[in-house]
C-alpha positions, -999 to 999 in steps of 0.1 A, spaced: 610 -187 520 618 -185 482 637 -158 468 632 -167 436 604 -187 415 607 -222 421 591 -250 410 590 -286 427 578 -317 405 574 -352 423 556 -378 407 530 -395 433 524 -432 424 501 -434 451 477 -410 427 492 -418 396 496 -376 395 524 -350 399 527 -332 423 536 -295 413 543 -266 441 556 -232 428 568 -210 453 574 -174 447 595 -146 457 567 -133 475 572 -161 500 535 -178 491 530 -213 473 508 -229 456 505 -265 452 489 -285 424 478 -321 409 485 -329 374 468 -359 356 487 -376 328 461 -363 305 474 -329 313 513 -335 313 508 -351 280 493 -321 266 517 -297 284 542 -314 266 528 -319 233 525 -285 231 559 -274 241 572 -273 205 551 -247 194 557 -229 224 594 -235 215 591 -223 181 570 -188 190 601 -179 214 622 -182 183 637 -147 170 611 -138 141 640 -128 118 643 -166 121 618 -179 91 632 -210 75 610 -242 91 641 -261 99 663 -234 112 632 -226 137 635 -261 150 671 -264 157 676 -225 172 643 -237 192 663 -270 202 694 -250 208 674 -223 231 658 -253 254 690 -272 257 711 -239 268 685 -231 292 684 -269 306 720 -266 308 723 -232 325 695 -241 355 708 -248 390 686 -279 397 713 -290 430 696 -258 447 667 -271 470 632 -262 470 624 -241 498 593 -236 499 568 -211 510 533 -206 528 505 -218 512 487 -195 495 458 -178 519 434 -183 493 441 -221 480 454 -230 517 476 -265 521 454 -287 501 471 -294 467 444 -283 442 436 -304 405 451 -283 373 425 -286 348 440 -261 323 473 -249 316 477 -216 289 508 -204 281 516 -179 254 559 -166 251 561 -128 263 574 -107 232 616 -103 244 614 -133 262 595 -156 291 559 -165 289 527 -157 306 516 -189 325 480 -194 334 468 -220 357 427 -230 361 420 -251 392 394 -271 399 381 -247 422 371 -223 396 400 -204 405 432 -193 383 465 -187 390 487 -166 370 522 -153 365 548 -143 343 581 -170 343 614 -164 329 622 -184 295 646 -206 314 626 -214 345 599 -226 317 622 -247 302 638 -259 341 600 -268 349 593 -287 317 622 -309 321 613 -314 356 581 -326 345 594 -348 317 621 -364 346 591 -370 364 571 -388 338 597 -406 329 602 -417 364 564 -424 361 568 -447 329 545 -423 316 561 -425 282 556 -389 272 583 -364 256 588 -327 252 578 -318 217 603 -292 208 602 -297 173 568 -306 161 564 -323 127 538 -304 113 522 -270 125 496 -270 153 467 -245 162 479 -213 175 478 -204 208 448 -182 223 464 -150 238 467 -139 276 466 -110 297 494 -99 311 502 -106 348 526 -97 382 560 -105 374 567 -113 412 536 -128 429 505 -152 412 475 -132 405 446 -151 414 411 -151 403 
């Protein structure tokens, strides 16, 4: 049983998906699908995602970028990803079978992490709060992955140009999903 959050990403060739299970201190787990279409999205947005976890006294375009590259690359560096996934029970309400993501929300949590929202293609949702550098551990999971898929998709930590903001979320149990 996890003690921690922990996230497992393994690219599936067989489905051409990733396979995502998140275990949580709780002890449950919940396991998940994620098309390309999704991961590329996931990933396209992780720049602005990036730049909102950025200290607002931060204001200069440029300087947002960097501290923003800075942060991810700290955390990357920081994470213990020799430590193996242990697992949990499934969840009681999503059971073994790994369920399609068809939505990921995330908006960053003022003083740090982000709210993470999942919608399953059961009409059901799964949320949580993560640490900032458990986000960043999980996103660079999921670009090793793709990668390893020939996927040809990349964290965008510094977009180019501004994108739409993000649509707010409630907030959520800091040690176990809340599902809907």
């Amino acid at each position: 049983m996890a003690k921690d959050l922990q996230f497992s990403v393994r690219y599936d060739p067989a489905q051409d998906r990733m396979m995502l299970l998140a275990a949580f201190p709780d002890g449950t787990e919940v396991r998940a699908w994620m098309t390309r279409c999704l991961v590329k999205n996931l990933l396209g947005m992780s720049g602005q995602v990036a730049e909102k976890m950025v200290p607002q006294q931060v204001v200069e375009p440029q300087a947002k970028k960097e501290v923003a590259q800075f942060q991810r690359e700290a955390a990357v560096q920081q994470a213990d990803f020799r430590k193996g996934f242990q697992g949990g029970t499934p969840h009681p309400e999503l059971g073994e079978e790994l369920r399609l993501i068809t939505e990921i929300r995330i908006k960053p949590k003022e003083g740090g992490g982000m709210h993470m929202r999942l919608a399953l293609d059961n009409a059901k949702t799964v949320a949580w709060l993560i640490p900032s550098q458990t986000y960043w551990g999980l996103l660079h999971l999921i670009e090793r992955q793709s990668h390893r898929a020939e996927w040809d998709l990349v964290a965008k930590v510094a977009p180019a140009e501004p994108e739409k903001p993000l649509r707010g979320e409630r907030i959520v149990a800091k040690d176990k999903p809340k599902l809907n």
